[in-house]
C-alpha positions in Angstrom: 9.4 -40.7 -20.6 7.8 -37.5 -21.6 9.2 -34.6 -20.3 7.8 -32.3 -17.5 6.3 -29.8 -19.9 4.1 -32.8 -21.7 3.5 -34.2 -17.9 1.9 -31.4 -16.7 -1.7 -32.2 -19.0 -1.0 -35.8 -17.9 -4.8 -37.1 -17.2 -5.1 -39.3 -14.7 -7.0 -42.4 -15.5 -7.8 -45.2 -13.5 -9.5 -48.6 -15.0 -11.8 -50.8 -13.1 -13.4 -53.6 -14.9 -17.4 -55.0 -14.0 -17.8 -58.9 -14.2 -18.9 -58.1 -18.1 -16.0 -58.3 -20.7 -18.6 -56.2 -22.9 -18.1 -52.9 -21.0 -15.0 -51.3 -19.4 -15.3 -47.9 -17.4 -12.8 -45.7 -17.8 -12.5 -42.8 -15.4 -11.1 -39.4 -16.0 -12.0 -37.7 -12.8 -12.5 -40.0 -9.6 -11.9 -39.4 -5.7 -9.2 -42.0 -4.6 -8.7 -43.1 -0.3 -7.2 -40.7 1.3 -7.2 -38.1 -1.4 -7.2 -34.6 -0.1 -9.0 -32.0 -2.1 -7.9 -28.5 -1.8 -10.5 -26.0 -0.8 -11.3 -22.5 -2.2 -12.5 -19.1 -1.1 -16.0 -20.5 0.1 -14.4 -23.3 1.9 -15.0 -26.3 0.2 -13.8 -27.8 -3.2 -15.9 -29.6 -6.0 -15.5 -33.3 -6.3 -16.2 -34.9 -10.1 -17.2 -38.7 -11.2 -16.6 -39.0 -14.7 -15.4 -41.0 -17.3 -16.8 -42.8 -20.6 -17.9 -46.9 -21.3 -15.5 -48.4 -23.5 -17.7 -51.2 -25.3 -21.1 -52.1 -25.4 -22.7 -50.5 -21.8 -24.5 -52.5 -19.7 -26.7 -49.7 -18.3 -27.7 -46.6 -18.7 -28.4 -45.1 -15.4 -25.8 -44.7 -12.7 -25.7 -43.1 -9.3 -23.2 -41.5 -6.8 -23.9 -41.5 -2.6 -21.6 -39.2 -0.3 -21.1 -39.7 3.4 -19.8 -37.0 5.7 -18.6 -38.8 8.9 -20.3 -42.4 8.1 -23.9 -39.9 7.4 -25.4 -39.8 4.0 -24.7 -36.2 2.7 -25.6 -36.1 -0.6 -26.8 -38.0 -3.7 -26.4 -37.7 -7.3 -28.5 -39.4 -10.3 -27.7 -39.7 -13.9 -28.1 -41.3 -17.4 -25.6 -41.9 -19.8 -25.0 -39.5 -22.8 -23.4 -40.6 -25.5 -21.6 -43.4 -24.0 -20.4 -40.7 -21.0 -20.8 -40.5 -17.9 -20.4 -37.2 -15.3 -21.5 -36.3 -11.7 -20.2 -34.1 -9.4 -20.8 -32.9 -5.7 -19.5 -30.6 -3.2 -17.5 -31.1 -0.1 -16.7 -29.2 3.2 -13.5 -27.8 4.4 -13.0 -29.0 8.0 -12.1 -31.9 10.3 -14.4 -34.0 8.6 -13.9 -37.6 6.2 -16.3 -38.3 3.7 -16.7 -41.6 1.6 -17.8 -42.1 -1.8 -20.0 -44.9 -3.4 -20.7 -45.2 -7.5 -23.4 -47.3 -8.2 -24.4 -48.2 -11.7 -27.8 -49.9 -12.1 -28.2 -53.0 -13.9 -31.6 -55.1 -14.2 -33.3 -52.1 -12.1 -30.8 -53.2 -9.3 -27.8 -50.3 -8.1 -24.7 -52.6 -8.2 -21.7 -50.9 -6.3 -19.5 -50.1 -8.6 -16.5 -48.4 -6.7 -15.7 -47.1 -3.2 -13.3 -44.3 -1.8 -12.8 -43.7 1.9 -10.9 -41.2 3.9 -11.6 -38.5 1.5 -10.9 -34.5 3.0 -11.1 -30.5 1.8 -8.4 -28.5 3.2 -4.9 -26.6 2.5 -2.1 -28.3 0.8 2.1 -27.1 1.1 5.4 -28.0 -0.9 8.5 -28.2 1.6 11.9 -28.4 -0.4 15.4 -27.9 -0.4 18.1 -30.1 1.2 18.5 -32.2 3.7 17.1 -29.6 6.7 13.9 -29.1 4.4 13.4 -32.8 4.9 14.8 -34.2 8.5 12.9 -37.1 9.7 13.1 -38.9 12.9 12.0 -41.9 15.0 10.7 -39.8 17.9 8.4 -38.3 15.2 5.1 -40.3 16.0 2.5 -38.2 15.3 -0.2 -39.1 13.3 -3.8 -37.4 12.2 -6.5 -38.7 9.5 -6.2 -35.0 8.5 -2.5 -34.6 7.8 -1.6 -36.3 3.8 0.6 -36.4 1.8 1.2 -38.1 -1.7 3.9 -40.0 -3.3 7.7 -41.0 -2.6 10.0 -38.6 -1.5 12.9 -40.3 -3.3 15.2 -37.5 -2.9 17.9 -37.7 -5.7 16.5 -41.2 -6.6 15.0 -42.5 -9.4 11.4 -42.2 -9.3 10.4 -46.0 -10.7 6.8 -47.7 -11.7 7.1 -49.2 -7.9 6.8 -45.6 -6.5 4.1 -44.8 -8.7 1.5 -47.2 -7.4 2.2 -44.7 -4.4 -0.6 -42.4 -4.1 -2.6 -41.0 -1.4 -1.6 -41.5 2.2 -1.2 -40.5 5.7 1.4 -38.1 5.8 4.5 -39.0 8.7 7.7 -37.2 9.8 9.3 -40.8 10.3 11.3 -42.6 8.1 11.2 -46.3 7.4 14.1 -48.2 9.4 15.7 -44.7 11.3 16.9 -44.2 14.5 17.5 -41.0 15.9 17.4 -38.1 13.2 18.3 -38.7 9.8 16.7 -40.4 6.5 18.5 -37.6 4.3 18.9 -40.0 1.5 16.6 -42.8 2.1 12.8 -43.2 -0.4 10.2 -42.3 2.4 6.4 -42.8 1.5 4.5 -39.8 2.3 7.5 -38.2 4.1 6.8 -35.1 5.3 9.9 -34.2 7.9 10.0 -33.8 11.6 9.0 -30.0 11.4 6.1 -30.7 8.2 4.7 -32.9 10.6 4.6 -30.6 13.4 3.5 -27.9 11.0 0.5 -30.2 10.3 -0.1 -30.6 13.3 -0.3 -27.2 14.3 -2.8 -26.5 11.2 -4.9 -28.9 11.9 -5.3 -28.9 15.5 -5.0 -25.0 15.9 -7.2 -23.6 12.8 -9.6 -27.0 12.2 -8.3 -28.0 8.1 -6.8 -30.5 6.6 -3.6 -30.4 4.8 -1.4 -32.1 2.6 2.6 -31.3 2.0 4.4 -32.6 0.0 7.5 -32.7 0.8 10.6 -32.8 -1.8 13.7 -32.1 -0.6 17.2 -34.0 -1.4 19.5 -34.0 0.7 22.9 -32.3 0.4 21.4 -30.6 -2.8 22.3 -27.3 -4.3 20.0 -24.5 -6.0 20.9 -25.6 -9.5 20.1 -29.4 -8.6 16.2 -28.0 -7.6 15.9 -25.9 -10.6 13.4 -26.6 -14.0 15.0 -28.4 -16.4 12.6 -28.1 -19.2 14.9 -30.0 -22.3 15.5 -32.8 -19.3 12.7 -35.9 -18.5 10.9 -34.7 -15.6 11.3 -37.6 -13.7 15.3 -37.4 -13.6 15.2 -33.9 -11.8 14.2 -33.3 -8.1 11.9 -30.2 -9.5 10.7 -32.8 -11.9 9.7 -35.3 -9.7 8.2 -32.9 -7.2 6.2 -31.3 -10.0 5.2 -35.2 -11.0 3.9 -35.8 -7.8 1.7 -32.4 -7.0 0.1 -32.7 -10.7 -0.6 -36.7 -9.6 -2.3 -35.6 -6.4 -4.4 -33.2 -8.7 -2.9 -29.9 -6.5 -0.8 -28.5 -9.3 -2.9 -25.1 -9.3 -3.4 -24.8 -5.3 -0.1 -24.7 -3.6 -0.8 -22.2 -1.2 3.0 -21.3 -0.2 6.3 -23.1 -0.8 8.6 -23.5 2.3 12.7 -23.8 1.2 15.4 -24.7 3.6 18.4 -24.5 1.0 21.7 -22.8 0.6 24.8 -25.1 2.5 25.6 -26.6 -0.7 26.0 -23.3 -2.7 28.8 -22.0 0.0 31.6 -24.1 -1.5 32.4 -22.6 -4.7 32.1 -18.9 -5.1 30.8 -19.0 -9.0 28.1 -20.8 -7.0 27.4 -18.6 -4.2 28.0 -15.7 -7.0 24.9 -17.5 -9.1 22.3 -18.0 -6.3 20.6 -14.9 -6.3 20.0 -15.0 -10.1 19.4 -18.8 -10.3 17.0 -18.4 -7.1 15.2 -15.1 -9.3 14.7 -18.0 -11.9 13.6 -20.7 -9.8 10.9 -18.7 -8.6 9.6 -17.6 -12.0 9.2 -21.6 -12.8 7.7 -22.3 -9.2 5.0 -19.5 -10.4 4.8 -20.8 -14.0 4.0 -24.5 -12.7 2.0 -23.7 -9.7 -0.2 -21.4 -10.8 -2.2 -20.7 -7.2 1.3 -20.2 -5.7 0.4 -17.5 -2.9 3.8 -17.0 -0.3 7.5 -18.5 -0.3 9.2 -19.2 3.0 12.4 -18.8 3.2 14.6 -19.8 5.8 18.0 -17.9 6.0 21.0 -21.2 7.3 22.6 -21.2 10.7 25.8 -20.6 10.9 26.9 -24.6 9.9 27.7 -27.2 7.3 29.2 -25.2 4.0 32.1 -23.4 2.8 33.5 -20.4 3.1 30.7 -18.4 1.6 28.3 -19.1 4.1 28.2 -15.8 5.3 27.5 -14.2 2.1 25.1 -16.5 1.2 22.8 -15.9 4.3 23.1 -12.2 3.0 22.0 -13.2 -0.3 19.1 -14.6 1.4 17.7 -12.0 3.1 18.2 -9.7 0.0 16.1 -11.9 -1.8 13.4 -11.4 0.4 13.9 -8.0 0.7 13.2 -7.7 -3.1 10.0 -10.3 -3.3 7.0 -9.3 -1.5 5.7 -12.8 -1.8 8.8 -14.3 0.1 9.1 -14.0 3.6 12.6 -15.0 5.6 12.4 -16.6 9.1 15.9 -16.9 11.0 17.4 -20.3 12.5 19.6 -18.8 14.2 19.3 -19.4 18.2 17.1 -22.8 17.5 18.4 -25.6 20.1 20.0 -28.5 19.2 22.6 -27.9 16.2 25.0 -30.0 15.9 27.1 -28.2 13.0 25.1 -28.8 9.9 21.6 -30.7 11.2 19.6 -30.1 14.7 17.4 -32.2 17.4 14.2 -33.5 16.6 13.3 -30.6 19.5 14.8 -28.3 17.2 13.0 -28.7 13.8 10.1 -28.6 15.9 11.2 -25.0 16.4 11.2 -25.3 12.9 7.5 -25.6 12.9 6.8 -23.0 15.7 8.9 -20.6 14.1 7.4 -20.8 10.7 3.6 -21.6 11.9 2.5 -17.9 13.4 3.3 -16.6 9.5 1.4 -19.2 7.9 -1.6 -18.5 10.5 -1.5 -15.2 9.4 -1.2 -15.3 5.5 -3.9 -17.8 5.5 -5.8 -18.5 8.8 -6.7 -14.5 9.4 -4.8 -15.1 12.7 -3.8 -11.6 14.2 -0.7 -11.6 15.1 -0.8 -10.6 18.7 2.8 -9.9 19.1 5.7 -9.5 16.7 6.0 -12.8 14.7 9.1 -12.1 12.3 13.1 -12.1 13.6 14.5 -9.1 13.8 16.3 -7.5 11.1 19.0 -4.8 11.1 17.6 -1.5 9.4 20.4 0.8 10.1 24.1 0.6 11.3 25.9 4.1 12.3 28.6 5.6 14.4 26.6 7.8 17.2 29.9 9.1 19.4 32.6 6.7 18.6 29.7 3.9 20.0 28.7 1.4 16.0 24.7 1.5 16.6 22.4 -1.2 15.2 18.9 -0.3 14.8 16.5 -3.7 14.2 13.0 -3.7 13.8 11.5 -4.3 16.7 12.5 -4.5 20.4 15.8 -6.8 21.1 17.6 -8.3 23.7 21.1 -10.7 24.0 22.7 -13.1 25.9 25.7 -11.7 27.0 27.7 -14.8 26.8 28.0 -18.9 26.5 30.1 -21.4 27.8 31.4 -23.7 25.5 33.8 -27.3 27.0 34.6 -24.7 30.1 35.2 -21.5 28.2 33.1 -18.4 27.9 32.5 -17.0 24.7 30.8 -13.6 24.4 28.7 -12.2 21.9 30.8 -8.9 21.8 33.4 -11.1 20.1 30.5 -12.7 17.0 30.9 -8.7 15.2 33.3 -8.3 12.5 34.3 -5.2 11.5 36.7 -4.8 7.8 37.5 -1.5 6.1 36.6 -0.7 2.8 37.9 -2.5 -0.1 39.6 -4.9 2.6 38.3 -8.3 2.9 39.8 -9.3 5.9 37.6 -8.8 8.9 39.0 -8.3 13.0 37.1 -8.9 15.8 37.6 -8.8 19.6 37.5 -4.4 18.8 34.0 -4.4 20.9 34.5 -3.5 24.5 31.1 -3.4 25.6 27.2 -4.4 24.7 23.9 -1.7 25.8 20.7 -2.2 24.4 18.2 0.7 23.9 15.0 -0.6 23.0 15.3 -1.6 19.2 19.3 -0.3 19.5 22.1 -2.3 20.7 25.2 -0.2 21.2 28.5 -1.1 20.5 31.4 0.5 22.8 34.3 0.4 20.7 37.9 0.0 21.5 39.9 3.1 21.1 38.4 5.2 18.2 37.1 2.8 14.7 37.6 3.4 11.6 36.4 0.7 10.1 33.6 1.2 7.2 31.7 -2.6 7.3 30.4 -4.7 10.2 29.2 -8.2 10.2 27.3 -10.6 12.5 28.1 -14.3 12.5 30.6 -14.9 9.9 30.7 -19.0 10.2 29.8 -22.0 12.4 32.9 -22.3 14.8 33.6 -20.2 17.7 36.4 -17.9 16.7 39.8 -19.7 17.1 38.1 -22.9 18.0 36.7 -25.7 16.2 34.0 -26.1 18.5 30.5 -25.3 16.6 28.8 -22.1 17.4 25.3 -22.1 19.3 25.1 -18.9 20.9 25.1 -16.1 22.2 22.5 -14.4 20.3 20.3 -11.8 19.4 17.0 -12.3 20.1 13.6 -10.0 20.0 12.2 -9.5 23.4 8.3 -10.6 22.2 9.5 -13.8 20.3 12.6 -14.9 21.4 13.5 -15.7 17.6 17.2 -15.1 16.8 18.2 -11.9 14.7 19.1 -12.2 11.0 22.5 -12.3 10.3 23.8 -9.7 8.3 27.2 -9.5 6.3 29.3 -6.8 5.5 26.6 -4.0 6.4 28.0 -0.2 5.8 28.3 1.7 9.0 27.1 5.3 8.0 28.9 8.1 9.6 27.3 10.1 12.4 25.8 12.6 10.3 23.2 13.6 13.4 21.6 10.6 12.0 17.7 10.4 13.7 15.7 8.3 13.4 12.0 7.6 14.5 11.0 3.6 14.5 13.4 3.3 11.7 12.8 5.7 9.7 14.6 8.6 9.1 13.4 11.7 11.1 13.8 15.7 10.8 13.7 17.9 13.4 13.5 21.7 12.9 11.4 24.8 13.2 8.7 26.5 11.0 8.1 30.7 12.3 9.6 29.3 15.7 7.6 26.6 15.8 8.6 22.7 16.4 7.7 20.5 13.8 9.0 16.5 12.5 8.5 15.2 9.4 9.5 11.8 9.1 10.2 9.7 5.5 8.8 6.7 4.4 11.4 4.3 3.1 9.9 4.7 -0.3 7.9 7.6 -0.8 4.6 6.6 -3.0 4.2 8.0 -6.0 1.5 10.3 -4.7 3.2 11.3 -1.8 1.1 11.5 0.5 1.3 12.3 3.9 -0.5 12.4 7.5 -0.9 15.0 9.4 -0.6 14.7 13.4 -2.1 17.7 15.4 -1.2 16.1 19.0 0.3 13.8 21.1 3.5 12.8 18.8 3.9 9.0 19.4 1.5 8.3 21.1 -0.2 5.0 19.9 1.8 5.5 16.5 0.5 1.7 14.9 -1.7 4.1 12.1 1.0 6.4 11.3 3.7 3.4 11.1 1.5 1.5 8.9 0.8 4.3 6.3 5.1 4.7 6.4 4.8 1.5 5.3 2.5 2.4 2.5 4.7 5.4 1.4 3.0 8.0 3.4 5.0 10.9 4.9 3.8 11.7 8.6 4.0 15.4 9.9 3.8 16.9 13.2 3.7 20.7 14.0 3.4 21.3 17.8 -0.1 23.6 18.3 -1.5 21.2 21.1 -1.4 24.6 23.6 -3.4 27.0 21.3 -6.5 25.0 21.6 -7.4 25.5 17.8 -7.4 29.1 18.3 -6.2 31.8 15.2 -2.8 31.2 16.1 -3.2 27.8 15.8 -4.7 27.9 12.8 -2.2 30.8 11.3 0.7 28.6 11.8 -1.5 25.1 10.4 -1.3 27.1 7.4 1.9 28.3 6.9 2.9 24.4 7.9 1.0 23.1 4.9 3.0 25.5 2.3 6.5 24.5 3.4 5.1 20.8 3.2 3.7 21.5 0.1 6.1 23.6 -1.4 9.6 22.7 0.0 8.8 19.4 0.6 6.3 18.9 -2.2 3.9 16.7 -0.6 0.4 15.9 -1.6 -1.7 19.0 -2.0 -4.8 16.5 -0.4 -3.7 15.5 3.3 -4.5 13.3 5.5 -5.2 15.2 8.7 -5.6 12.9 12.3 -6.2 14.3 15.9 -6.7 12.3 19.2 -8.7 13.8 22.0 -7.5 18.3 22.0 -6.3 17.7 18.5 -9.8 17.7 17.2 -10.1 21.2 18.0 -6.9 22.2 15.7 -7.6 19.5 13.0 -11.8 20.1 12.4 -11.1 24.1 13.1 -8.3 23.9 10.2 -10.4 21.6 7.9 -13.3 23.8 8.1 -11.7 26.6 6.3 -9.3 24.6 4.0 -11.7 21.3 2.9 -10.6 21.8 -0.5 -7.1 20.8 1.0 -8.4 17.5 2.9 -8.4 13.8 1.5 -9.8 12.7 4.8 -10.1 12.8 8.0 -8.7 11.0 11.3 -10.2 12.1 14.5 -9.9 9.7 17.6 -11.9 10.2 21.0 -11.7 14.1 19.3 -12.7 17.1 21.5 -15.2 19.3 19.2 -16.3 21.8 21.6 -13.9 23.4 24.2 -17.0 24.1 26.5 -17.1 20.1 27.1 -13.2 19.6 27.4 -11.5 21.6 29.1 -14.4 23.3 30.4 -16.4 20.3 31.6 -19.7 22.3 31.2 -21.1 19.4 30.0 -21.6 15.6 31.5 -17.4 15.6 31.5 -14.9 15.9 34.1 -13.0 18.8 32.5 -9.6 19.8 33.6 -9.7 23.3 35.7 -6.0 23.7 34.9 -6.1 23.9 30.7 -9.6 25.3 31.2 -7.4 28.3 32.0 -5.2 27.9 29.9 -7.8 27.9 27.2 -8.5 30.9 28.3 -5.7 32.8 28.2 -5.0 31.7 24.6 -8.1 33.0 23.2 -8.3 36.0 25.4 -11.7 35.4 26.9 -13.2 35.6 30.4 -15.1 32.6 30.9 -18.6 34.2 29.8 -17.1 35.2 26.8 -16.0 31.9 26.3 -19.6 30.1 27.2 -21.0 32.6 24.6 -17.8 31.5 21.8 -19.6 30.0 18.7 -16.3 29.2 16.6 -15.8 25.7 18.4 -16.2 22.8 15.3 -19.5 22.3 15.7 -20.4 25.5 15.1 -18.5 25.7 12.1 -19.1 22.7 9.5 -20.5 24.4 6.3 -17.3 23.4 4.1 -16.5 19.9 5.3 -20.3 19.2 4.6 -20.6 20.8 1.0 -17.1 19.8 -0.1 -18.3 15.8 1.1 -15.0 15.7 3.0 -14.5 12.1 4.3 -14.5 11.9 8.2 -13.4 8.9 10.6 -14.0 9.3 14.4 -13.3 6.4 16.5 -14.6 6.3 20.0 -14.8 4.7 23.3 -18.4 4.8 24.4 -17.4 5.1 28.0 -15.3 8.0 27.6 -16.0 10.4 30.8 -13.0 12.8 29.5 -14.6 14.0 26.0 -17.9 12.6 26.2 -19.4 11.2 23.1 -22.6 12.8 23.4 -21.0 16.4 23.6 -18.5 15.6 20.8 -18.9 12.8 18.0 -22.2 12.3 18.3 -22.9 16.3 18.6 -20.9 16.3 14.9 -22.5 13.5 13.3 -25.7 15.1 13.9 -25.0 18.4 12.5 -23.5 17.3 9.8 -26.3 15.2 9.0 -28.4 18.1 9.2 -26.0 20.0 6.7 -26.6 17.1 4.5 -23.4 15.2 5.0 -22.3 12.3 7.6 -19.4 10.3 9.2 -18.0 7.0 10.0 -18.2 6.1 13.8 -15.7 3.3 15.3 -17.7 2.2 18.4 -14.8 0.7 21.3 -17.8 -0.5 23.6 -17.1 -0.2 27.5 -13.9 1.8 26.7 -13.4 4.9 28.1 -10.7 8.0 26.9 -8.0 5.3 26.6 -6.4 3.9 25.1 -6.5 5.8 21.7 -6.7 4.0 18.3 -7.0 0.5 17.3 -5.1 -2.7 18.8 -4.7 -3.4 14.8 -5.3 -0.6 13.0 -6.4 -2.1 10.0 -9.7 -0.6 9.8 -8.3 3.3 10.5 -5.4 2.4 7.4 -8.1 1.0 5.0 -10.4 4.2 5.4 -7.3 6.2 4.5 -6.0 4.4 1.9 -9.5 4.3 0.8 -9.8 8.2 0.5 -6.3 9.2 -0.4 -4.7 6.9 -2.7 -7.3 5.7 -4.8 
């Protein structure tokens, strides 16, 4: 047996003989039934016919026919070269079959020569790990002529010459001879699992493609028993045979994503748990080495259940791992119905699939997520008057308790709290659960002292032997349970801030409010936006460029109307950010509706300063808003407050020709970028007094903007649903 290295340039060759023992064909490239080829960026995937005559030939011209859904598609002609014979043709991605026919002609007559049916263009999966990454089931019965798979999954079994003649099939989340849920160490043609299946499913009926997984998981495994084994034969290691049956199928360079449900078996022995992390670093590195299209790794952190007394730990391990990979993203199983201690329901590795399915439809469907799709994850832990707070990502909310064979158990009593250097963790110190949006708040007992909390530590309630299944935490848009974390450090008090997770100051500049708040990792730029109004207020531009290492700044001005004061104190804000804070001497400036006034009256004067600009449903002449001189309601209220802060009567205010569009000489000569995105229907700031009214005179200065159109939307809301186009203009204009 070669080993895998040598396997992987294994050609595949397939010998069909003609009622002639003068000639033999032998193929090296050749569609098989049922064979699923994976598609690429234009949505459909070459298909080759080739192969050379051993012998004497018995003709010399040959012919290939193609039939998309039983209708002749295409046709392909040919002579032979030098004993050689090649054709090739294209085929759709989509919910269609197509069916080929080789014809070589003999005595001026096409004889048919070879046939393959069934024959798709879509997306194609690896599912591994142990026996969750494989579950199969009776009540699995679902079926599609656009869900495959190829091979045996033979688990830790020999992979023998019977199992080869196993090739291309209809994938099935049953197992041959099961009742109930099971099949963890049985051989299973074109196994996929309960959840692959409904995965499939989901692909297929949700985004229109085909897709093959392949599916090789064995059961009770460990990490070490799915790693590369390079001096081994690859057909006596799981990875091995895996690998053996993706280069068979002719998929080796277009996995798209890898999902792994592994770990349980690693919690026994702590040298094992110690060596995940680095043994999982180098697993990866071989999954990229072999699959060279490799895109996304799923990763599913365990339940609390079947392992040893590392099982904590380990899921801790797990979400560091994805926290260090930006190709690996973790989903939760915690809160998914039907555990029974170490394995679920068949209902709950469909969860499985629904869980894991909105991720995939993102990565690779250009699915918008329209709510959150990930489980929360802690992002800060602190004592905030003698109360432990845990800030998640997103929204949250918890069942307050269960009852388990007649007793209550409450989730106050799943947090364990240990001091430093002191392994052994108390519980039962939590008096009380409130939730603040993304916060839930921890009443302690008397006053804490403890330095380390942890959620979840194993699979039994505590002092029971009854297996735990709630209460959880859960986010409010997906219902998904939280993470569990282990051994987090609760930070002192500090006057610890925060702002959507990330770390907030509050002071004063001259007397003056301002925030800054700090990305998590500052870009090696750093750069920063620059809010002139309406601090939060439809934040999903600013949050993303946190994301992107962007520092966002606020200074409150949103009274002065762009007036010299305004202005005055703009610029001794840009010093201290530039100075103190040593930010990006090019910043991103952004103003919704009044905050045009400060942000295009600042520009003006300091384009020289300015990476881009932001400006969103942006007021560019007071006399439309607040004034409503124009086609505008106007606001009689800060109309007169407008006045007051420049010190006009009104007629001195009608005559004012220091609004923005009065004043756009050095945006225009210094080519400063601009972005205004605007409802068409807005009756507040119309667009014909204000966006429009600057486009147009800058145009005449010899310079121009983008325009956002939000057709039949009027003042509100503000921004972008996904911001995406907003963040690439930035990133577009700062960074690069």
């Amino acid at each position: 047996m070669n080993s895998f290295k040598g396997s992987l340039f294994f050609i595949f060759f397939i010998t069909l003989t003609v009622n002639s023992t003068a000639q033999e064909l032998k193929f090296t490239d050749v569609p098989e039934d049922y064979r699923l080829y994976a598609r690429n960026k234009l949505d459909s995937a070459k298909v080759y016919v080739s192969g050379v005559v051993k012998g004497i030939p018995a003709f010399k011209e040959y012919s290939l026919k193609v039939f998309k859904n039983g209708v002749l598609y295409d046709t392909q002609k040919d002579t032979l070269k030098n004993k050689k014979f090649s054709l090739s043709t294209k085929i759709d991605a989509g919910l269609h079959q197509f069916k080929f026919e080789f014809y070589i002609k003999k005595n001026n007559i096409d004889s048919l020569y070879l046939t393959a049916n069934n024959i798709v263009c879509g997306d194609a999966y690896i599912i591994s790990g142990q026996s969750n990454s494989h579950a199969s089931s009776s009540l699995s019965t679902y079926s599609s002529p656009y869900c495959r798979s190829f091979g045996v999954k033979t688990g830790f079994k020999t992979y023998n010459d019977n199992d080869k003649q196993v090739r291309w099939g209809l994938a099935t989340g049953n197992c041959p001879n099961l009742e109930g849920v099971g099949g963890w160490f049985k051989k299973n043609p074109h196994g996929v699992g309960i959840w692959g299946m409904e995965l499939m499913r989901l692909i297929v009926e949700k985004h229109q493609v085909p897709v093959c997984i392949i599916n090789g998981g064995s059961g009770s495994s460990s990490i070490e028993q799915n790693m590369l084994y390079p001096e081994q034969p690859s057909l006596e290691t799981s990875f091995g045979r895996l690998a053996y049956r993706v280069n068979e199928a002719g998929l080796k360079n277009n996995i798209k994503a890898i999902l792994w449900h592994q770990g349980e078996t690693n919690t026994n022995i702590l040298e094992s748990y110690e060596a995940y992390e680095s043994n999982f670093d180098t697993l990866l590195a071989d999954w990229k080495k072999v699959y060279l299209g490799l895109e996304k790794v799923y990763l599913f952190q365990l339940h609390p259940g079947c392992g040893g007394d590392y099982a904590s730990q380990l899921r801790e391990k797990q979400y560091e791992i994805a926290e260090k990979y930006d190709m690996i993203d973790i989903m939760s199983t915690n809160s998914v119905i039907g555990h029974d201690g170490c394995h679920f329901s068949y209902e709950g590795y469909l969860e499985f699939a629904d869980r894991i399915f909105p991720l995939i439809s993102r990565d690779f469907y250009n699915k918008k997520a329209e709510t959150i799709i990930t489980p929360p994850k802690l992002q800060n832990v602190y004592y905030h008057d003698d109360n432990v707070v845990l800030k998640f990502d997103q929204p949250i909310t918890y069942s307050e308790k269960k009852e388990v064979k007649r007793k209550l158990h409450y989730l106050k009593n799943q947090f364990f709290f240990s001091k430093k250097n002191n392994t052994e963790q108390v519980s039962n110190i939590v008096e009380s659960i409130t939730i603040d949006d993304s916060k839930l708040i921890l009443k302690i007992k008397g006053k804490s002292a403890f330095d380390k909390i942890t959620y979840l530590p194993n699979k039994f309630y505590t002092n029971t032997k009854n297996v735990y299944n709630g209460p959880w935490i859960k986010g409010v848009e997906n219902n998904i349970g939280a993470l569990s974390f282990y051994n987090k450090t609760i930070k002192p008090s500090n006057n610890i801030k925060e702002w959507h997770g990330y770390k907030i100051v509050d002071s004063t500049l001259n007397g003056v409010k301002f925030k800054i708040v700090f990305p998590k990792i500052a870009n090696k730029n750093r750069n920063w936006i620059w809010r002139a109004r309406f601090w939060g207020h439809e934040p999903q531009t600013d949050l993303a460029l946190l994301e992107k290492g962007f520092h966002l700044a606020y200074i409150d001005v949103g009274g002065l109307f762009g007036n010299e004061k305004a202005v005055q104190i703009w610029d001794d804000f840009y010093d201290a950010m530039t100075t103190k804070y040593k930010l990006n001497p090019k910043v991103v400036l952004e103003g919704m509706s009044r905050g045009g006034l400060i942000v295009l009256n600042w520009a003006n004067r300091n384009a020289n300063k300015i990476a881009c600009i932001y400006v969103d449903a942006p007021v560019c002449d007071f006399k439309s808003w607040p004034a409503g001189k124009g086609i505008g309601k106007g606001s009689p209220s800060a109309w007169e407050n407008c006045l007051e802060q420049y010190g006009f009567s009104e007629k001195e205010a009608l005559l004012y020709n220091g609004n923005p569009i009065n004043h756009l000489e050095y945006l225009a000569s210094n080519k400063v970028p601009i972005l205004s995105v605007v409802g068409d229907a807005d009756k507040v700031v119309p667009v014909i007094e204000n966006t429009a009214l600057l486009q147009k005179r800058l145009i005449e200065l010899g310079w121009d903007i983008t325009i956002i159109h939000k057709p039949k939307v009027g003042h509100h809301p503000h921004s972008l649903k996904n911001p995406k186009p907003i963040v690439d203009f930035i990133l577009k204009n700062s960074i690069n």
